[in-house]
VOVO-505254 format. One record per residue (C-alpha): residue in one letter; x, y, z. Coordinates in steps of 0.001 Angstrom, whole numbers, padded with zeros to 6 digits, always signed. Layout:
AXYZ/...
***
This chain:
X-022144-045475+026222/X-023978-043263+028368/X-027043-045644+028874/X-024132-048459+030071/X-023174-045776+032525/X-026605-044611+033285/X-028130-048514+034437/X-024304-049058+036304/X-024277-045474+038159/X-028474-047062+039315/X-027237-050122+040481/X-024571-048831+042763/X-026942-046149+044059/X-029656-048024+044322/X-027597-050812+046235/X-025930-048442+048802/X-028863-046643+049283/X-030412-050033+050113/X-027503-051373+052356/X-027633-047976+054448/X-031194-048820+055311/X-031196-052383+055946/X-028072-051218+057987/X-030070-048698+060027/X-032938-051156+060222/X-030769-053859+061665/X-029055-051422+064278/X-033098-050127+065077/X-033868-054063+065693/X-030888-054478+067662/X-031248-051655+069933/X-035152-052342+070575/X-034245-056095+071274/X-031288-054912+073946/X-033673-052563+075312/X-036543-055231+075730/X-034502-057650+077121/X-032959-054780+079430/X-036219-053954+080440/X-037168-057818+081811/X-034015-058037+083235/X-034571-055075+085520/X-037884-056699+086362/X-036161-059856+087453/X-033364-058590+089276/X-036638-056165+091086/X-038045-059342+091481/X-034960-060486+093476/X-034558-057955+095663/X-038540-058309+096649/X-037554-062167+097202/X-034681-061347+099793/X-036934-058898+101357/X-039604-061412+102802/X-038655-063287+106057/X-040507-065603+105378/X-040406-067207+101928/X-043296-069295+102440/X-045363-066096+102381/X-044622-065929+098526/X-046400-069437+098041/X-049778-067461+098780/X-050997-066156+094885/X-052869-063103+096594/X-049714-061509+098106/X-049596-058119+097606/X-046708-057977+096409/X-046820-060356+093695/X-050129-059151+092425/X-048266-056952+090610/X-046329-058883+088390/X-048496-060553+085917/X-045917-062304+083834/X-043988-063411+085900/X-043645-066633+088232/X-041913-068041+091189/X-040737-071307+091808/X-039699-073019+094756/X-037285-076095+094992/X-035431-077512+097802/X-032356-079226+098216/X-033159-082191+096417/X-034530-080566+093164/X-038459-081477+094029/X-040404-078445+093251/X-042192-077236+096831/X-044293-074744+094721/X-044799-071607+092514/X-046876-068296+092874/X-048912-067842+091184/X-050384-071414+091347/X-050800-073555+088759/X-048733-071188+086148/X-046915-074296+084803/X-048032-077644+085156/X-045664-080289+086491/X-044194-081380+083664/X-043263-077592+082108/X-041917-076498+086172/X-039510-079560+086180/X-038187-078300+082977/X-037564-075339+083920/X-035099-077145+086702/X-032447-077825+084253/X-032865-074078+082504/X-032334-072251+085711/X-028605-073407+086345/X-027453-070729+085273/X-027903-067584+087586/X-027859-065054+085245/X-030771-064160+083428/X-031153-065857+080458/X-033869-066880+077788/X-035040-070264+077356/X-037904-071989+075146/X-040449-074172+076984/X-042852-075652+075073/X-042282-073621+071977/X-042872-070423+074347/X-039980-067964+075022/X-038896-067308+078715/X-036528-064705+080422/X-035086-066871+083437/X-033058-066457+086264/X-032196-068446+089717/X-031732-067357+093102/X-029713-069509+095909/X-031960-069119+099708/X-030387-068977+102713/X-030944-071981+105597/X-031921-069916+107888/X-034832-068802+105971/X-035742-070888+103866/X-038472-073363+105629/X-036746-076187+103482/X-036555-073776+100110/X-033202-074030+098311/X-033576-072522+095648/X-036200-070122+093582/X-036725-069519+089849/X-037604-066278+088199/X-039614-066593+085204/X-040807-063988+083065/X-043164-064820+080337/X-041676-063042+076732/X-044943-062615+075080/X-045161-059454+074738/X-041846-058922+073751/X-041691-061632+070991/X-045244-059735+069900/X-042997-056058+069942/X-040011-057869+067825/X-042545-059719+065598/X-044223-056560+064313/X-040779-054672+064318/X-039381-057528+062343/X-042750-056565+059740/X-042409-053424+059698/X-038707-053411+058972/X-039571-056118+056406/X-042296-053452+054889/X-039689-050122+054935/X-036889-052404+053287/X-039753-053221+050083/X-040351-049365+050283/X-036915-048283+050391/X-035826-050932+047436/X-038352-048717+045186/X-037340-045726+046698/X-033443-046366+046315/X-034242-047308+042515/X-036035-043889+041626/X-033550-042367+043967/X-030762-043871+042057/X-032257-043312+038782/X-032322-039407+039783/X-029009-039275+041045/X-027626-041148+038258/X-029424-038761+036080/X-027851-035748+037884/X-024243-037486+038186/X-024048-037698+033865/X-024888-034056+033559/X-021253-032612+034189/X-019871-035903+032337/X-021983-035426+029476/X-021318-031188+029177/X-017817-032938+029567/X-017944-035406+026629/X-019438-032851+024553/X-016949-029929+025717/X-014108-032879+024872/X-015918-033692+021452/X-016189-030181+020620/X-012749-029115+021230/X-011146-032596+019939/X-013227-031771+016479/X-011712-027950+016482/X-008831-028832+017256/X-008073-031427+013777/X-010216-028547+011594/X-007539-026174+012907/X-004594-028396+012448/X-006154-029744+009131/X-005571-026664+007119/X-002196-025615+007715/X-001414-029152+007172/X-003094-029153+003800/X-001200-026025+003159/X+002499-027384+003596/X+001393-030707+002194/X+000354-029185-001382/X+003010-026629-001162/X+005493-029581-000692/X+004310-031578-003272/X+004875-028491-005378/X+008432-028513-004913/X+008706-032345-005584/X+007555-031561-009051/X+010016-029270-009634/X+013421-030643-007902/X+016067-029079-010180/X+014500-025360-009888/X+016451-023154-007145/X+015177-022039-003450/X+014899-018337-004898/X+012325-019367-007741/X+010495-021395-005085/X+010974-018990-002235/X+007473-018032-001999/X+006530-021739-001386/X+008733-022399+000870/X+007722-019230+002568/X+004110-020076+002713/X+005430-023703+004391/X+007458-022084+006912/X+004616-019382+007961/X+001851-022502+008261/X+004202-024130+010378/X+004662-021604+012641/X+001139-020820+012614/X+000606-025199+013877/X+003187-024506+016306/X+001825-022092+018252/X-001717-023501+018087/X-000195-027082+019771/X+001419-024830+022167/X-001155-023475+022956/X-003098-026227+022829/X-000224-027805+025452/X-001141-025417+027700/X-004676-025412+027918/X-004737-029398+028109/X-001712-028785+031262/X-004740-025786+032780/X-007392-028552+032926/X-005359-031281+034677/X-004000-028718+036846/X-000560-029696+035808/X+000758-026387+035667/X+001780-024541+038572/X+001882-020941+039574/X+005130-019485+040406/X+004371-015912+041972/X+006513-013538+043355/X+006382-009557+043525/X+007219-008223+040685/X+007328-004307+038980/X+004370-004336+036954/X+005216-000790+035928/X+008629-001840+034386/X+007084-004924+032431/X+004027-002818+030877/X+006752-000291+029033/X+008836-003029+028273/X+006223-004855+026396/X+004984-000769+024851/X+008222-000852+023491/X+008242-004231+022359/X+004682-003820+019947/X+005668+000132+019460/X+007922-001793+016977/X+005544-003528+015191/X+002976-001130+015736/X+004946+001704+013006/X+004592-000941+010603/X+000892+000086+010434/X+000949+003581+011839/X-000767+002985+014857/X-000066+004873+018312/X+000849+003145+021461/X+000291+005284+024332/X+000829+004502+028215/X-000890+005793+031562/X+001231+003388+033798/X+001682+004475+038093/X+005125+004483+039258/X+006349+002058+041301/X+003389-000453+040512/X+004050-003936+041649/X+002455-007145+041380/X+002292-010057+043474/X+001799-012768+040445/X+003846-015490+037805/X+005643-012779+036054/X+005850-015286+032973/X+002079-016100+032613/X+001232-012173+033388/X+003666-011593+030370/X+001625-014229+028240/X-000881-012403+029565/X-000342-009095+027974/X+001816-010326+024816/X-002346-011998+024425/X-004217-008986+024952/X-001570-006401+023200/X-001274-008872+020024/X-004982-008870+019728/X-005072-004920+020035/X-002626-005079+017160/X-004524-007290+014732/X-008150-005662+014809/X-006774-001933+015339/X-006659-000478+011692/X-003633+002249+010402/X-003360+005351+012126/X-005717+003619+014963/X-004572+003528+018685/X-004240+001375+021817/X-003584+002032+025286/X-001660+000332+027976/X-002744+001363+031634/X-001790+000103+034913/X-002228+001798+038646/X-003618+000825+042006/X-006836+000521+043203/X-007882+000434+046831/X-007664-003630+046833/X-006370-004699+043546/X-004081-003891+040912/X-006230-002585+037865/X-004460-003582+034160/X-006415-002192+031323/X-005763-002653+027212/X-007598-000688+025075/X-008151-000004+021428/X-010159+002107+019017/X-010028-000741+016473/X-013228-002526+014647/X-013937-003702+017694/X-016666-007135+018679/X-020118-007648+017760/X-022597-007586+020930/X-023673-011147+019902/X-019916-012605+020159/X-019019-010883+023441/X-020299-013758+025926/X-018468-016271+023740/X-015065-014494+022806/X-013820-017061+026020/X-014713-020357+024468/X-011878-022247+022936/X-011788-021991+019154/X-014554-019354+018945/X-013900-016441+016340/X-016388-013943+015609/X-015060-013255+012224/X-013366-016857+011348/X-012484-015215+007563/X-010671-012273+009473/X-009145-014123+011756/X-007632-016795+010133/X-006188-014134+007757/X-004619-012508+010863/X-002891-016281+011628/X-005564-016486+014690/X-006449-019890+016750/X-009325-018937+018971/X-007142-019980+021903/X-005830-016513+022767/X-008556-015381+025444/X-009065-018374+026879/X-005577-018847+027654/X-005731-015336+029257/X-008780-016312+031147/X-007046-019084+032612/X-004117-017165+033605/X-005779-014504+035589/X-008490-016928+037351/X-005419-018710+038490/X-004238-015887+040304/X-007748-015093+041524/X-008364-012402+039334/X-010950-011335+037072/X-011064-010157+033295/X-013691-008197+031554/X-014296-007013+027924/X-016283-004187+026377/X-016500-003646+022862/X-018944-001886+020501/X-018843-002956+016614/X-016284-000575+014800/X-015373+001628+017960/X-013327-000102+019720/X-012369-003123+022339/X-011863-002397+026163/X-010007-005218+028567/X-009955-004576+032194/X-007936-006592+034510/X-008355-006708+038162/X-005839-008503+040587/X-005858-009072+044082/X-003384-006175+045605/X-001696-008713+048115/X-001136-012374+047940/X-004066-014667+048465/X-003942-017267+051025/X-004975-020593+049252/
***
Protein backbone atom coordinates (compact mmCIF):
# COMPACT_ATOMS: atom_id res chain seq x y z
CA UNK A 1 0.00 0.00 0.00
CA UNK A 2 2.56 2.34 0.93
CA UNK A 3 4.83 1.72 -2.20
CA UNK A 4 1.32 2.57 -4.39
CA UNK A 5 1.38 5.76 -2.40
CA UNK A 6 5.05 6.26 -2.44
CA UNK A 7 5.45 6.09 -6.76
CA UNK A 8 1.79 8.33 -6.83
CA UNK A 9 2.95 11.04 -4.07
CA UNK A 10 6.58 11.07 -6.95
CA UNK A 11 4.60 11.57 -9.79
CA UNK A 12 2.60 14.49 -8.60
CA UNK A 13 5.74 16.06 -7.12
CA UNK A 14 7.81 15.40 -9.62
CA UNK A 15 5.18 16.81 -12.22
CA UNK A 16 4.47 20.14 -10.37
CA UNK A 17 7.83 20.61 -9.61
CA UNK A 18 8.38 20.27 -13.37
CA UNK A 19 5.39 22.51 -14.52
CA UNK A 20 6.66 25.37 -12.04
CA UNK A 21 9.88 25.41 -13.99
CA UNK A 22 8.89 25.09 -17.46
CA UNK A 23 6.41 27.82 -16.19
CA UNK A 24 9.20 30.11 -14.98
CA UNK A 25 11.24 29.21 -18.04
CA UNK A 26 8.50 30.21 -20.39
CA UNK A 27 7.77 33.61 -18.48
CA UNK A 28 12.06 34.08 -18.57
CA UNK A 29 11.70 33.51 -22.57
CA UNK A 30 8.89 35.74 -22.77
CA UNK A 31 10.22 38.59 -20.93
CA UNK A 32 13.80 38.41 -22.76
CA UNK A 33 11.89 38.23 -26.18
CA UNK A 34 9.62 41.55 -25.12
CA UNK A 35 12.68 43.10 -23.98
CA UNK A 36 14.68 42.35 -27.29
CA UNK A 37 12.13 43.36 -29.41
CA UNK A 38 11.67 46.55 -27.05
CA UNK A 39 15.10 47.22 -27.43
CA UNK A 40 14.99 47.36 -31.63
CA UNK A 41 12.02 49.15 -31.44
CA UNK A 42 13.59 52.02 -29.53
CA UNK A 43 16.34 51.88 -32.13
CA UNK A 44 13.86 52.36 -34.91
CA UNK A 45 11.70 54.86 -33.57
CA UNK A 46 15.67 56.71 -32.71
CA UNK A 47 16.12 56.04 -36.11
CA UNK A 48 12.99 58.12 -36.96
CA UNK A 49 13.51 60.93 -35.17
CA UNK A 50 17.28 61.15 -36.81
CA UNK A 51 15.26 60.82 -40.28
CA UNK A 52 12.96 63.95 -39.55
CA UNK A 53 15.94 65.73 -38.33
CA UNK A 54 17.87 66.03 -41.76
CA UNK A 55 16.66 68.79 -44.20
CA UNK A 56 17.71 67.25 -46.61
CA UNK A 57 16.88 63.56 -47.04
CA UNK A 58 19.07 63.05 -49.86
CA UNK A 59 21.97 63.50 -47.43
CA UNK A 60 21.01 59.99 -45.94
CA UNK A 61 21.65 58.33 -49.48
CA UNK A 62 25.50 59.03 -48.75
CA UNK A 63 26.75 55.47 -46.71
CA UNK A 64 29.55 57.61 -44.89
CA UNK A 65 27.12 59.96 -43.06
CA UNK A 66 27.96 60.39 -39.76
CA UNK A 67 25.15 59.73 -38.54
CA UNK A 68 24.36 56.51 -39.95
CA UNK A 69 27.77 55.10 -39.32
CA UNK A 70 26.49 54.24 -36.28
CA UNK A 71 23.92 51.92 -36.91
CA UNK A 72 25.31 48.79 -38.27
CA UNK A 73 22.18 46.75 -38.60
CA UNK A 74 20.18 48.73 -39.74
CA UNK A 75 19.09 50.16 -43.30
CA UNK A 76 17.25 52.88 -45.03
CA UNK A 77 15.23 52.79 -47.91
CA UNK A 78 13.97 55.31 -50.09
CA UNK A 79 10.79 55.11 -52.37
CA UNK A 80 8.82 57.70 -54.03
CA UNK A 81 5.42 58.13 -54.94
CA UNK A 82 5.19 55.51 -57.34
CA UNK A 83 6.72 52.63 -55.24
CA UNK A 84 10.27 52.60 -57.34
CA UNK A 85 12.95 52.35 -54.82
CA UNK A 86 15.28 55.80 -55.22
CA UNK A 87 17.85 54.11 -52.85
CA UNK A 88 19.07 52.75 -49.44
CA UNK A 89 22.04 53.64 -47.03
CA UNK A 90 23.99 51.83 -46.64
CA UNK A 91 24.37 50.82 -50.35
CA UNK A 92 23.94 47.73 -51.67
CA UNK A 93 22.46 46.19 -48.18
CA UNK A 94 19.72 44.37 -50.18
CA UNK A 95 19.84 43.66 -53.65
CA UNK A 96 16.91 44.61 -55.87
CA UNK A 97 14.98 41.86 -55.67
CA UNK A 98 15.07 41.51 -51.48
CA UNK A 99 14.42 45.88 -51.33
CA UNK A 100 11.23 45.46 -53.53
CA UNK A 101 10.09 42.95 -51.08
CA UNK A 102 10.43 44.72 -48.48
CA UNK A 103 7.77 47.28 -50.33
CA UNK A 104 4.85 45.18 -49.55
CA UNK A 105 6.21 44.44 -45.69
CA UNK A 106 6.48 48.05 -44.82
CA UNK A 107 2.63 48.93 -45.11
CA UNK A 108 2.23 48.79 -42.04
CA UNK A 109 3.75 51.75 -39.94
CA UNK A 110 4.27 50.19 -36.91
CA UNK A 111 7.16 48.24 -36.30
CA UNK A 112 6.81 44.91 -37.08
CA UNK A 113 8.90 41.67 -37.93
CA UNK A 114 9.00 40.19 -41.22
CA UNK A 115 11.06 37.19 -42.89
CA UNK A 116 12.99 37.97 -46.10
CA UNK A 117 14.71 35.39 -47.51
CA UNK A 118 14.52 33.06 -44.58
CA UNK A 119 16.19 36.06 -42.49
CA UNK A 120 14.20 37.80 -39.68
CA UNK A 121 13.64 41.66 -39.89
CA UNK A 122 12.27 44.34 -37.39
CA UNK A 123 10.49 46.86 -39.91
CA UNK A 124 8.89 49.98 -39.84
CA UNK A 125 7.76 52.88 -42.47
CA UNK A 126 7.89 56.47 -42.34
CA UNK A 127 5.55 58.89 -44.64
CA UNK A 128 8.10 62.26 -45.98
CA UNK A 129 6.87 65.40 -46.33
CA UNK A 130 6.75 67.28 -50.09
CA UNK A 131 8.45 69.85 -49.11
CA UNK A 132 11.41 67.86 -48.27
CA UNK A 133 11.51 65.17 -49.80
CA UNK A 134 13.53 65.77 -53.30
CA UNK A 135 10.90 63.25 -54.82
CA UNK A 136 11.16 60.71 -51.56
CA UNK A 137 7.75 59.45 -50.40
CA UNK A 138 8.34 57.25 -48.32
CA UNK A 139 11.38 55.50 -46.18
CA UNK A 140 11.77 52.02 -44.66
CA UNK A 141 13.43 51.16 -41.41
CA UNK A 142 15.03 47.91 -41.34
CA UNK A 143 16.76 46.37 -38.61
CA UNK A 144 18.56 43.19 -39.18
CA UNK A 145 17.38 40.45 -36.10
CA UNK A 146 20.49 38.48 -36.05
CA UNK A 147 21.59 38.95 -33.10
CA UNK A 148 18.51 38.67 -31.47
CA UNK A 149 17.36 35.35 -33.11
CA UNK A 150 21.22 34.26 -31.95
CA UNK A 151 20.15 35.61 -28.00
CA UNK A 152 16.61 33.59 -28.28
CA UNK A 153 18.32 30.58 -29.97
CA UNK A 154 20.74 29.93 -27.12
CA UNK A 155 18.01 30.96 -24.50
CA UNK A 156 15.69 28.55 -26.18
CA UNK A 157 18.99 25.80 -25.40
CA UNK A 158 19.57 26.63 -22.40
CA UNK A 159 15.99 26.53 -21.23
CA UNK A 160 15.83 23.24 -23.18
CA UNK A 161 19.09 22.07 -20.98
CA UNK A 162 17.57 23.39 -17.26
CA UNK A 163 14.12 21.66 -18.15
CA UNK A 164 16.36 17.95 -18.70
CA UNK A 165 18.07 19.05 -15.36
CA UNK A 166 15.12 19.98 -13.51
CA UNK A 167 13.08 16.64 -14.80
CA UNK A 168 15.96 14.68 -12.75
CA UNK A 169 15.98 17.06 -10.18
CA UNK A 170 12.05 17.14 -9.66
CA UNK A 171 12.25 13.15 -9.61
CA UNK A 172 14.89 12.92 -6.66
CA UNK A 173 13.14 15.93 -5.31
CA UNK A 174 9.89 14.16 -5.41
CA UNK A 175 11.23 10.95 -4.32
CA UNK A 176 12.51 12.92 -1.03
CA UNK A 177 9.48 14.67 -0.43
CA UNK A 178 7.41 11.74 -0.98
CA UNK A 179 9.65 10.01 1.40
CA UNK A 180 9.16 12.76 4.04
CA UNK A 181 5.24 13.16 3.28
CA UNK A 182 4.66 9.02 4.41
CA UNK A 183 6.50 9.55 7.64
CA UNK A 184 3.50 11.10 9.71
CA UNK A 185 1.08 8.69 7.59
CA UNK A 186 3.02 5.76 8.33
CA UNK A 187 3.59 6.69 12.49
CA UNK A 188 -0.23 7.14 11.66
CA UNK A 189 -1.05 3.68 10.22
CA UNK A 190 0.96 2.14 12.80
CA UNK A 191 -0.47 4.40 15.79
CA UNK A 192 -4.11 3.27 14.05
CA UNK A 193 -2.88 -0.48 13.85
CA UNK A 194 -1.66 -0.40 17.26
CA UNK A 195 -4.58 1.00 18.94
CA UNK A 196 -7.22 -0.89 16.53
CA UNK A 197 -5.26 -4.30 17.78
CA UNK A 198 -5.60 -3.06 21.68
CA UNK A 199 -8.54 -2.10 21.38
CA UNK A 200 -10.29 -5.98 20.22
CA UNK A 201 -7.57 -7.63 22.96
CA UNK A 202 -9.33 -5.34 25.44
CA UNK A 203 -12.82 -5.90 24.29
CA UNK A 204 -11.98 -9.66 23.63
CA UNK A 205 -11.80 -10.68 27.21
CA UNK A 206 -14.66 -9.31 28.86
CA UNK A 207 -16.48 -10.63 25.97
CA UNK A 208 -15.14 -14.10 26.53
CA UNK A 209 -16.08 -13.60 30.09
CA UNK A 210 -19.97 -12.96 29.66
CA UNK A 211 -19.99 -15.34 26.73
CA UNK A 212 -18.83 -18.51 28.92
CA UNK A 213 -20.60 -17.22 31.89
CA UNK A 214 -23.79 -17.15 29.67
CA UNK A 215 -23.44 -20.32 28.29
CA UNK A 216 -23.24 -21.43 31.90
CA UNK A 217 -26.61 -20.44 32.65
CA UNK A 218 -28.03 -22.04 29.40
CA UNK A 219 -26.97 -25.31 30.85
CA UNK A 220 -28.70 -24.88 33.76
CA UNK A 221 -32.21 -23.06 32.86
CA UNK A 222 -34.46 -24.41 35.65
CA UNK A 223 -31.86 -23.40 38.58
CA UNK A 224 -32.87 -19.91 40.31
CA UNK A 225 -31.05 -16.29 39.91
CA UNK A 226 -29.82 -16.75 43.68
CA UNK A 227 -27.88 -20.13 42.91
CA UNK A 228 -26.52 -18.41 39.79
CA UNK A 229 -26.06 -14.99 41.28
CA UNK A 230 -22.42 -15.06 41.19
CA UNK A 231 -22.55 -15.60 37.36
CA UNK A 232 -24.68 -13.28 36.65
CA UNK A 233 -22.66 -10.99 38.81
CA UNK A 234 -19.45 -11.64 37.06
CA UNK A 235 -21.64 -10.78 33.56
CA UNK A 236 -22.91 -7.64 34.83
CA UNK A 237 -19.33 -6.38 36.28
CA UNK A 238 -17.58 -7.34 32.61
CA UNK A 239 -20.13 -5.39 31.09
CA UNK A 240 -19.66 -2.50 32.86
CA UNK A 241 -16.08 -2.87 32.69
CA UNK A 242 -16.74 -2.89 28.15
CA UNK A 243 -18.82 0.00 28.73
CA UNK A 244 -16.67 2.28 30.03
CA UNK A 245 -13.71 1.20 27.87
CA UNK A 246 -16.08 2.10 24.47
CA UNK A 247 -16.78 5.22 26.25
CA UNK A 248 -13.87 5.93 26.60
CA UNK A 249 -12.83 4.78 23.61
CA UNK A 250 -15.83 7.32 22.12
CA UNK A 251 -14.09 9.94 23.42
CA UNK A 252 -10.70 9.60 22.45
CA UNK A 253 -11.78 8.73 18.71
CA UNK A 254 -14.25 12.36 19.12
CA UNK A 255 -10.37 14.12 20.65
CA UNK A 256 -8.64 13.12 17.38
CA UNK A 257 -11.24 14.39 14.88
CA UNK A 258 -11.62 17.34 16.95
CA UNK A 259 -15.27 16.63 17.23
CA UNK A 260 -15.57 17.57 20.66
CA UNK A 261 -15.79 20.98 21.76
CA UNK A 262 -14.76 22.89 24.81
CA UNK A 263 -17.37 24.57 26.74
CA UNK A 264 -15.49 26.88 29.37
CA UNK A 265 -16.74 29.16 31.69
CA UNK A 266 -15.44 30.34 35.27
CA UNK A 267 -16.07 28.12 37.55
CA UNK A 268 -15.16 27.54 41.69
CA UNK A 269 -12.51 25.14 41.50
CA UNK A 270 -12.36 25.22 45.28
CA UNK A 271 -16.04 24.01 45.65
CA UNK A 272 -15.61 21.10 42.99
CA UNK A 273 -12.20 19.69 44.60
CA UNK A 274 -14.21 19.02 48.17
CA UNK A 275 -17.05 17.91 46.41
CA UNK A 276 -15.23 15.23 44.62
CA UNK A 277 -12.98 14.64 48.51
CA UNK A 278 -16.20 13.83 49.67
CA UNK A 279 -17.28 11.87 46.90
CA UNK A 280 -13.95 9.12 47.08
CA UNK A 281 -13.78 9.85 51.11
CA UNK A 282 -16.68 7.33 50.65
CA UNK A 283 -15.05 4.81 48.97
CA UNK A 284 -11.87 5.55 50.36
CA UNK A 285 -13.13 4.00 54.28
CA UNK A 286 -13.74 0.96 52.46
CA UNK A 287 -9.93 0.50 52.51
CA UNK A 288 -8.86 2.76 55.32
CA UNK A 289 -7.17 5.21 53.44
CA UNK A 290 -7.02 9.10 54.34
CA UNK A 291 -8.16 11.79 52.05
CA UNK A 292 -6.78 15.00 53.03
CA UNK A 293 -7.23 18.58 51.30
CA UNK A 294 -4.96 21.83 51.06
CA UNK A 295 -7.51 23.66 48.73
CA UNK A 296 -7.29 28.11 48.58
CA UNK A 297 -10.49 29.76 49.13
CA UNK A 298 -12.20 31.26 46.61
CA UNK A 299 -10.17 29.39 43.77
CA UNK A 300 -11.73 29.66 40.40
CA UNK A 301 -11.16 28.32 37.12
CA UNK A 302 -11.69 29.52 33.78
CA UNK A 303 -12.24 25.85 32.05
CA UNK A 304 -15.19 22.94 30.85
CA UNK A 305 -16.24 22.27 34.32
CA UNK A 306 -17.41 18.71 32.98
CA UNK A 307 -14.07 17.56 31.37
CA UNK A 308 -12.06 19.20 34.53
CA UNK A 309 -14.45 16.85 36.59
CA UNK A 310 -13.43 13.82 34.26
CA UNK A 311 -10.41 15.17 34.91
CA UNK A 312 -10.08 14.60 38.56
CA UNK A 313 -12.74 11.61 38.92
CA UNK A 314 -9.29 10.15 36.42
CA UNK A 315 -6.59 11.15 38.56
CA UNK A 316 -8.49 10.57 42.14
CA UNK A 317 -9.74 6.94 40.87
CA UNK A 318 -6.22 6.08 40.01
CA UNK A 319 -4.96 7.40 43.53
CA UNK A 320 -7.56 5.00 44.86
CA UNK A 321 -6.58 1.81 43.06
CA UNK A 322 -2.64 1.74 43.60
CA UNK A 323 -2.83 3.44 47.23
CA UNK A 324 -2.80 0.37 49.68
CA UNK A 325 -4.99 0.32 53.34
CA UNK A 326 -4.21 2.82 55.76
CA UNK A 327 -2.25 4.70 52.72
CA UNK A 328 -3.09 8.40 51.83
CA UNK A 329 -3.79 10.87 49.01
CA UNK A 330 -3.96 14.45 48.76
CA UNK A 331 -6.08 16.87 46.90
CA UNK A 332 -4.47 20.45 46.49
CA UNK A 333 -5.50 23.39 44.61
CA UNK A 334 -4.30 27.32 44.95
CA UNK A 335 -3.00 30.05 42.71
CA UNK A 336 0.07 30.61 41.25
CA UNK A 337 1.32 33.88 39.83
CA UNK A 338 -0.07 32.85 36.14
CA UNK A 339 -1.87 29.64 36.46
CA UNK A 340 -4.01 27.70 38.57
CA UNK A 341 -1.82 24.81 40.12
CA UNK A 342 -4.08 21.29 40.75
CA UNK A 343 -2.03 18.65 42.37
CA UNK A 344 -3.10 14.72 43.32
CA UNK A 345 -0.94 12.91 45.29
CA UNK A 346 -0.49 9.53 46.85
CA UNK A 347 1.85 7.47 48.99
CA UNK A 348 0.71 4.32 47.16
CA UNK A 349 3.10 1.62 45.23
CA UNK A 350 3.67 4.10 43.07
CA UNK A 351 5.35 3.71 38.92
CA UNK A 352 8.42 2.17 37.83
CA UNK A 353 11.04 4.81 36.31
CA UNK A 354 10.96 2.73 33.06
CA UNK A 355 6.97 3.18 32.61
CA UNK A 356 6.86 6.90 33.46
CA UNK A 357 7.44 8.31 29.75
CA UNK A 358 4.80 5.86 28.55
CA UNK A 359 2.00 5.97 31.34
CA UNK A 360 0.31 8.55 28.35
CA UNK A 361 0.08 6.07 25.54
CA UNK A 362 -3.29 4.56 24.98
CA UNK A 363 -3.59 1.04 26.36
CA UNK A 364 -0.20 1.10 28.14
CA UNK A 365 -0.18 -0.52 31.75
CA UNK A 366 2.87 -0.95 33.63
CA UNK A 367 1.54 -3.79 35.60
CA UNK A 368 -1.19 -5.30 32.98
CA UNK A 369 -1.84 -8.34 35.84
CA UNK A 370 -2.57 -5.46 38.45
CA UNK A 371 -4.39 -3.54 36.46
CA UNK A 372 -6.73 -5.54 34.87
CA UNK A 373 -7.52 -6.89 38.39
CA UNK A 374 -8.30 -3.26 39.37
CA UNK A 375 -10.99 -3.25 36.12
CA UNK A 376 -8.27 -0.80 34.34
CA UNK A 377 -8.25 0.13 30.37
CA UNK A 378 -5.06 2.05 29.86
CA UNK A 379 -7.23 4.91 28.59
CA UNK A 380 -7.40 6.84 31.86
CA UNK A 381 -4.27 9.26 31.41
CA UNK A 382 -4.54 9.77 28.11
CA UNK A 383 -7.95 10.93 28.34
CA UNK A 384 -6.66 13.35 31.06
CA UNK A 385 -3.89 14.42 28.82
CA UNK A 386 -6.24 15.36 26.28
CA UNK A 387 -8.40 17.26 28.50
CA UNK A 388 -5.89 19.59 29.94
CA UNK A 389 -3.87 20.21 26.49
CA UNK A 390 -7.23 21.31 25.30
CA UNK A 391 -7.40 23.96 27.67
CA UNK A 392 -3.73 24.78 27.14
CA UNK A 393 -2.53 23.30 30.10
CA UNK A 394 0.08 21.02 31.09
CA UNK A 395 0.24 17.72 33.26
CA UNK A 396 3.18 16.16 34.90
CA UNK A 397 3.83 12.92 36.91
CA UNK A 398 6.43 11.88 39.45
CA UNK A 399 6.52 8.64 40.93
CA UNK A 400 9.18 6.47 42.62
CA UNK A 401 8.48 2.50 42.81
CA UNK A 402 6.59 1.80 46.20
CA UNK A 403 6.61 5.53 47.52
CA UNK A 404 4.29 7.07 45.94
CA UNK A 405 2.69 8.92 42.63
CA UNK A 406 2.71 12.83 42.30
CA UNK A 407 0.31 14.67 39.47
CA UNK A 408 0.72 18.30 39.01
CA UNK A 409 -1.61 20.30 36.98
CA UNK A 410 -0.97 23.68 35.69
CA UNK A 411 -3.70 25.91 33.97
CA UNK A 412 -3.58 29.09 32.41
CA UNK A 413 -4.99 31.68 35.26
CA UNK A 414 -7.14 33.67 32.62
CA UNK A 415 -8.75 32.63 29.45
CA UNK A 416 -6.59 32.08 26.43
CA UNK A 417 -7.26 33.85 23.31
CA UNK A 418 -7.38 31.13 20.51
Amino acid sequence: MFNIIRRKLVIINAAVLLLVFILISCLLYAHMRYRLFHDTDEILIQSQKRIQSFRNLTEMFRSDHPNLQQEERTTYLFWDSEGKLLGQSPQQSFSEEAANQFRTALEQSPPHTVIIQQISYRVMQIQVQQSSSNGIASIGIVRNLKDVDSTLRSLLWDIAAGIIASAVISIMAGLFLAGRALIPIRNAWDKQQRFVADASHELRTPMAIIRGKTELLLRHPVSTIEQESPNIAVILKESKHMSKLLDDLLTLARSDSNQLQIQSSRFALDSLLRELAEQFRLLANTKEIEIQTNIQESLSLWADEGRIRQLLIILLDNALKYTASSGRIEISGWYQPNAVYIGVSDNGCGIDESDLPHVFERFYRGDKVRSRAEGGTGLGLSIAEWIVTAHGGTIRIESKLNKGTKVELLFPRHPVKK
